[in-house]
C-alpha positions as CSV (number, residue, x, y, z in Angstrom):
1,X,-9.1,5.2,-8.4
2,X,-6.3,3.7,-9.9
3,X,-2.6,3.3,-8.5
4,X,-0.1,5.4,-10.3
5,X,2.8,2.7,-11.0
6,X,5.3,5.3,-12.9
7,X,5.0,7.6,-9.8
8,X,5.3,4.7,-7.1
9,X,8.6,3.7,-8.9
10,X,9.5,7.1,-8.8
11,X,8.8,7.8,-5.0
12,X,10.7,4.7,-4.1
13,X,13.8,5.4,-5.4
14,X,13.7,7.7,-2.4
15,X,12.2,5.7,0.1
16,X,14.2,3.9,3.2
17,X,11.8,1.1,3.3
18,X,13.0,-2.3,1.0
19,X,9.5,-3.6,1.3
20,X,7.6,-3.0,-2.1
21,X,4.6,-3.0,0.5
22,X,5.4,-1.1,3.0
23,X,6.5,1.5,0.5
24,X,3.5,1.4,-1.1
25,X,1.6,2.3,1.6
26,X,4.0,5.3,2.6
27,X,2.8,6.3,-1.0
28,X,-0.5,5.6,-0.3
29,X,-0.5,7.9,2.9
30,X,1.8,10.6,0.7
31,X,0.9,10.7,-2.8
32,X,-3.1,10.5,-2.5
33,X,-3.1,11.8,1.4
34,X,-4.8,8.4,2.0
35,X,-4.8,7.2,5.5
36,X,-7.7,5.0,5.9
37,X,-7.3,1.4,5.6
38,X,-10.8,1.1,4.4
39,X,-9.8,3.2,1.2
40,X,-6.2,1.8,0.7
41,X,-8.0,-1.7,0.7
42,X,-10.8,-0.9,-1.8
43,X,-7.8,0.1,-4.0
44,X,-5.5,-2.5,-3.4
45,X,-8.1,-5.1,-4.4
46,X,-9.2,-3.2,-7.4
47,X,-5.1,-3.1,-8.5
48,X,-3.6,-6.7,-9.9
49,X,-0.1,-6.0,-8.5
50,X,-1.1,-4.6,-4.8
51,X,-3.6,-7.7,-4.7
52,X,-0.4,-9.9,-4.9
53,X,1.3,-8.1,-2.7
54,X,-1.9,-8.3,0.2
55,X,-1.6,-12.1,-1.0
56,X,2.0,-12.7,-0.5
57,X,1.2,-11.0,3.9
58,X,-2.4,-13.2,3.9
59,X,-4.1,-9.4,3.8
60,X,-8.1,-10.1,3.1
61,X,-9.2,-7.4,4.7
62,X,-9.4,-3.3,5.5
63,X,-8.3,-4.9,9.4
64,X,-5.3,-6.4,8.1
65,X,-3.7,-3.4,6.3
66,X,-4.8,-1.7,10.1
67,X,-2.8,-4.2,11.8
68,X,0.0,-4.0,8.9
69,X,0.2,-0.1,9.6
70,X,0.2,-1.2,13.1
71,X,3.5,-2.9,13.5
72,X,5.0,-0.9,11.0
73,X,5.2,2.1,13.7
């Protein structure tokens, strides 16, 4: 599965968040109904841009996006 970039940009014009990231996962959980942290991680590493952004918050694993979405609520 691939990330759809054109619709991202699109759903964060409405978004609240400033974080690229954390808007991306409030995509993740909206656009593709994807709440696992298992499946948003085999994506993200499959996808150039998320893999920076998982970089950028030291993110190697399906646990870190878990405690990610953690402190996000």
């Amino acid at each position: 599965m691939e990330i759809n970039w054109a619709e991202f940009k699109e759903f964060k014009q409405y978004s609240v968040r400033k974080d690229n990231f954390e808007t991306l996962l409030d995509f993740m959980k909206s656009y593709y109904n994807m709440v696992s942290p298992m499946d948003m991680y085999d994506v993200f590493s499959e996808d150039a841009t998320a893999q920076m952004m998982l970089k950028k918050r030291n993110i190697t694993d399906a646990e870190g996006i878990e405690n990610y979405l953690f402190k996000l609520r």
